[in-house]
C-alpha positions in Angstrom: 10.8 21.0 13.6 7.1 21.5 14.2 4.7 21.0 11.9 1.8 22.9 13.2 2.3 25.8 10.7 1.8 23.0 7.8 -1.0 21.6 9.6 -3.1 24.7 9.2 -1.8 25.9 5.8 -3.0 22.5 4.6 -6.3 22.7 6.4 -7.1 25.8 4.9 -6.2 24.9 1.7 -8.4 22.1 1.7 -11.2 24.3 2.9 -10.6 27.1 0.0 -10.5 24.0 -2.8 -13.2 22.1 -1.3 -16.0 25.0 -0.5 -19.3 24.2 0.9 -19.0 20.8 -1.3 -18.8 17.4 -0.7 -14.7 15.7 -1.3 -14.0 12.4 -1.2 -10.3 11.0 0.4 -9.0 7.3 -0.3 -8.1 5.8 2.5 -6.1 2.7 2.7 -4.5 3.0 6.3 -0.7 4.1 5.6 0.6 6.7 7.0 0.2 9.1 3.8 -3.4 8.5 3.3 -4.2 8.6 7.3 -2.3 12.0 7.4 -4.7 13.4 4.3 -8.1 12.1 6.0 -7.0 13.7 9.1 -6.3 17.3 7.4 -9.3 16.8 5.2 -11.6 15.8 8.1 -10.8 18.5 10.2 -11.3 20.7 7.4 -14.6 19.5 6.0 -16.3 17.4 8.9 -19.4 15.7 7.9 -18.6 17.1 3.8 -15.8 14.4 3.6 -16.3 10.8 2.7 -13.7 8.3 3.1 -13.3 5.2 1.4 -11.1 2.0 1.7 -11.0 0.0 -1.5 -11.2 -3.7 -1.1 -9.7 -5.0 -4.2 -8.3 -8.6 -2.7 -4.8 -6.9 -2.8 -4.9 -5.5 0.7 -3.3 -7.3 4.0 -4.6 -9.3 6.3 -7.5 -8.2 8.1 -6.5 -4.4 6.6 -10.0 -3.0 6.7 -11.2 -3.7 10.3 -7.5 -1.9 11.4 -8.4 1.2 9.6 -12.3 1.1 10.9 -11.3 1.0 13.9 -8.5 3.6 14.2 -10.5 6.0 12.2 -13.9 5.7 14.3 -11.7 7.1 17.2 -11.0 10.2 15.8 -14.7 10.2 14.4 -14.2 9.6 10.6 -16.2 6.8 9.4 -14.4 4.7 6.7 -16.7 3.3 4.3 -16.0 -0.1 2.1 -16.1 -0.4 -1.2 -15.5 -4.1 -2.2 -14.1 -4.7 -5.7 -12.2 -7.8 -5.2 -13.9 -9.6 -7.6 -14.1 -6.9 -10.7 -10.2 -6.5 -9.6 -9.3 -10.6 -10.5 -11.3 -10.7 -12.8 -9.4 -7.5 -14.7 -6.1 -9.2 -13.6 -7.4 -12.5 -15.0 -4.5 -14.6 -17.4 -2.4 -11.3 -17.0 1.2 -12.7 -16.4 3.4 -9.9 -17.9 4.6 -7.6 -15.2 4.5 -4.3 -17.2 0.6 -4.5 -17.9 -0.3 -4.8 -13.8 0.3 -1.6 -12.2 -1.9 0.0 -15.7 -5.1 -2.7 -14.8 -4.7 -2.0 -10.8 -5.0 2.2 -11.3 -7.8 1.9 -14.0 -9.9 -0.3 -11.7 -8.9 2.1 -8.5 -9.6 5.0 -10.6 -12.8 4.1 -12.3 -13.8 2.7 -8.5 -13.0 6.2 -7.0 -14.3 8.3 -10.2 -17.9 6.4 -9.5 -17.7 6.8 -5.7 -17.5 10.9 -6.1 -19.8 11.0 -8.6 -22.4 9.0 -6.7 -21.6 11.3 -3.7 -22.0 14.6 -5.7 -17.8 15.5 -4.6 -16.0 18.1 -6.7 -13.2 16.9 -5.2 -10.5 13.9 -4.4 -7.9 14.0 -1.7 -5.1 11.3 -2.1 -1.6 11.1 -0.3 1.1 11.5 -3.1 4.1 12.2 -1.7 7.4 13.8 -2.7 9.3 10.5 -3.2 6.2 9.0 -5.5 6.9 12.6 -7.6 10.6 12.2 -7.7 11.0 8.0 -8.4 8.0 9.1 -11.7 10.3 11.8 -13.0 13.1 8.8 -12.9 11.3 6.3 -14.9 9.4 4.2 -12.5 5.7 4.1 -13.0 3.4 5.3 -10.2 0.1 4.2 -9.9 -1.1 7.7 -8.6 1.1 9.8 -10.4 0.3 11.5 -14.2 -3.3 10.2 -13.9 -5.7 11.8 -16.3 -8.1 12.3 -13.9 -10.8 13.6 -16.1 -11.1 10.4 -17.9 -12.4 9.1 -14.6 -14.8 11.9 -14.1 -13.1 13.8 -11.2 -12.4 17.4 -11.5 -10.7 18.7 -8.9 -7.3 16.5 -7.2 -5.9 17.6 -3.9 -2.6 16.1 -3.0 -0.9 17.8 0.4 1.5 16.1 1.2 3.6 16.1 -2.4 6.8 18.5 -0.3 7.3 16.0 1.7 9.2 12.6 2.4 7.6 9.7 4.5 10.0 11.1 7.8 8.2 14.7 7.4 5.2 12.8 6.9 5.5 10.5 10.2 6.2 13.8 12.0 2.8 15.4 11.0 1.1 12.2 11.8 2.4 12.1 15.0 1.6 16.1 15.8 -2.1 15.3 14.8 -1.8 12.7 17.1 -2.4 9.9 15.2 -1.4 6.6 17.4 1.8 5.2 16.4 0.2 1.8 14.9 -0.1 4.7 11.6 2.6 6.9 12.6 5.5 4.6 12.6 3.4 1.8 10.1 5.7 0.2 7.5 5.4 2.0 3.8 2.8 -0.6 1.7 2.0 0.0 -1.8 -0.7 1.4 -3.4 -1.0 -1.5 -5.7 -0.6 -3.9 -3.0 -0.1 -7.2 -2.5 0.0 -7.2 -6.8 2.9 -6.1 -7.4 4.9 -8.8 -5.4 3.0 -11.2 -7.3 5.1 -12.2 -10.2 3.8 -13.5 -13.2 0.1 -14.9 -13.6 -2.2 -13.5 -10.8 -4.5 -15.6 -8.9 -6.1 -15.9 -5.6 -3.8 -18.6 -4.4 -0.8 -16.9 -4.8 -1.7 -13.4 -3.8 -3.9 -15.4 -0.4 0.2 -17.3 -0.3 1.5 -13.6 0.1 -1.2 -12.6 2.8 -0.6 -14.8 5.1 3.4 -15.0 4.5 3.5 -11.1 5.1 1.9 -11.5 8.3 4.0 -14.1 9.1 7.2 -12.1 8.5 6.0 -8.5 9.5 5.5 -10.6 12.7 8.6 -12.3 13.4 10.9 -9.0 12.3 9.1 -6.3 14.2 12.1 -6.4 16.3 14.8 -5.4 13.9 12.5 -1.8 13.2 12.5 -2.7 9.2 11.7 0.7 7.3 9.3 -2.5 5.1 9.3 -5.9 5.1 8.1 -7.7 1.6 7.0 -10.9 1.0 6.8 -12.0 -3.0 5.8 -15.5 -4.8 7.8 -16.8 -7.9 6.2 -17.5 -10.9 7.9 -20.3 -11.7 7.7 -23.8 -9.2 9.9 -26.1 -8.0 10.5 -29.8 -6.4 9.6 -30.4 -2.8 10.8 -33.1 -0.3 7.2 -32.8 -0.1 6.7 -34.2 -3.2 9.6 -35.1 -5.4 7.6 -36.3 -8.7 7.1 -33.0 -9.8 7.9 -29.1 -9.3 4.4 -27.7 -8.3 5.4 -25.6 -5.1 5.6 -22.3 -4.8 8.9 -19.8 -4.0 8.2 -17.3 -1.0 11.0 -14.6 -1.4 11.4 -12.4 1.9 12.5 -8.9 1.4 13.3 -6.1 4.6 15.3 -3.4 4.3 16.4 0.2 6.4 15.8 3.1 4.7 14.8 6.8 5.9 13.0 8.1 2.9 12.6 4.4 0.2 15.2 6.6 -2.1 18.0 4.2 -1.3 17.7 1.1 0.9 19.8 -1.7 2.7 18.8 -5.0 3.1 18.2 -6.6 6.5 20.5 -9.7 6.5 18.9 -12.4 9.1 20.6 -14.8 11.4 20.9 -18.1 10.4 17.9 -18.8 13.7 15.7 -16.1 12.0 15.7 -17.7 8.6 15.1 -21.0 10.4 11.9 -19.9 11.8 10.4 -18.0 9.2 10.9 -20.9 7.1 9.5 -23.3 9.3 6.6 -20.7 9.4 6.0 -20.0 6.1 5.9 -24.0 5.5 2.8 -24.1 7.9 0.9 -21.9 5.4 0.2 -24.6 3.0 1.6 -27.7 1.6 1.9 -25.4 -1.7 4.8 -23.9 -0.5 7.9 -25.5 -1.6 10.9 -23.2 -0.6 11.8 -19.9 0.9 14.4 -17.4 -0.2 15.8 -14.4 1.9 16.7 -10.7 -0.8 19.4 -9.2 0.1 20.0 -6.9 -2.3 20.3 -3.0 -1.8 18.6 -0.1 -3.6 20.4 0.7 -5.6 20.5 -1.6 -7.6 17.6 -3.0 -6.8 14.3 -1.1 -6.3 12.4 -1.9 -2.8 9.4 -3.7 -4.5 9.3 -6.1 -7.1 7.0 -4.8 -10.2 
């Protein structure tokens, strides 16, 4: 199926809700957002800012990627750093449930500033159809029901909320997008957070970093829908260091999936678990042990908060 038909319903759209204003589009380098900048950019040219949020929660090196895709198709991704207003909002906060709340005020109030400042009616975002369907099921979104008012935007244009991420990769690919966003792995809004359980600091979220690289790495081959990388709150004894538990659990997730609805974990070779965990060791002496998820969704959800 084509999507060219979409592409220029969606293009005009923008253009009718936008105007001769300004809009403003997150931008974080998935394929949902990178599909939205595109439509919007072609729609509005120079009358469309775009904006990657550094709030310490991104992966490795995640910024300079998107720079440097986006300059090539002439959209130039500004940065707007909030790492530090980010931990210190997530400071002490160890219950699970109050996370994804802190991470969308903070994205919210930095994007509600950011379109005020630029004199935008308008935000573009990439809400899909399966961020619509999992809200309506009980699991909090962090872009979905937003009051977006109480952050001083007025107008919200999400195009992509018919589709699932397979539709979406098909767009990407028609707008020609190169396939380092086309076929990237789904990451969440809330990032690196919400596979950090219990308390939140920069050790164990800079633990995460580096062990998702590690294992997006090593499993490219296997074509995981997502791979996920999470640190325990509680720690454990070492042969490191028997006198006490003070190392850290490293929990490696992957799974296949078509549209995150349902999932099936990726169950390594006893050689693959071998290496990551000889890998994941080299990270720092503060990890203490590595454990590989296998459980499906259902039961389990893909992510971890």
């Amino acid at each position: 199926m084509g999507y060219e038909g979409f592409i220029n319903q969606k293009i005009e759209e923008i253009k009718n809700k936008v105007g001769n204003g300004k809009a403003v589009v997150a931008l974080s380098g998935g394929v949902d957002s990178s599909v939205v900048a595109v439509l919007a950019h072609r729609a509005l040219g120079e009358n469309l800012e775009a904006y990657f949020i550094d709030d310490y929660l991104r992966k490795k090196e995640e910024y300079e990627f998107v720079r440097e895709i986006f300059a090539r198709v002439g959209i130039n991704v500004k940065l707007c750093d909030v790492k530090e207003e980010m931990l210190m909002a997530l400071e002490g906060v160890s219950d699970n449930t109050e996370k994804r709340p802190i991470f969308r005020k903070v994205f919210y109030n930095t994007f509600g500033k950011l379109v005020q400042q630029s004199g935008a009616k308008c935000f573009l975002q990439g809400t899909n159809k399966a961020d619509l369907v999992m809200f309506g099921k009980g699991q909090l979104q962090h872009n979905v029901g937003i009051p977006f008012e109480e952050y001083g935007i007025e107008k919200v244009i999400e195009s992509l909320t018919e589709l699932y991420k397979p539709q979406i990769r098909e767009v990407a690919r028609e707008l020609g997008l190169p396939s380092s966003i086309s076929e990237r792995q789904p990451f969440p809004g809330p990032g690196l957070l919400i596979r950090c359980l219990g308390e939140v600091t920069r050790e164990k979220l800079d633990l995460i970093r580096e062990g998702l690289a590690i294992a997006e790495e090593e499993l490219a081959y296997l074509n995981p829908f997502q791979v996920v990388v999470a640190i325990s709150d509680e720690k454990v004894c070492s042969m490191r260091d028997r006198a006490e538990p003070n190392k850290y659990i490293l929990i490696v997730r992957a799974v296949e999936s078509k549209d995150a609805m349902t999932a099936r974990a990726i169950v390594p070779s006893q050689g693959l678990k071998a290496k990551l965990e000889e890998r994941f060791m080299s990270i720092s002496d503060k990890v203490g042990r590595v454990i590989w998820d296998t459980t499906d969704k259902p039961p389990a959800t893909i992510e971890y908060i």
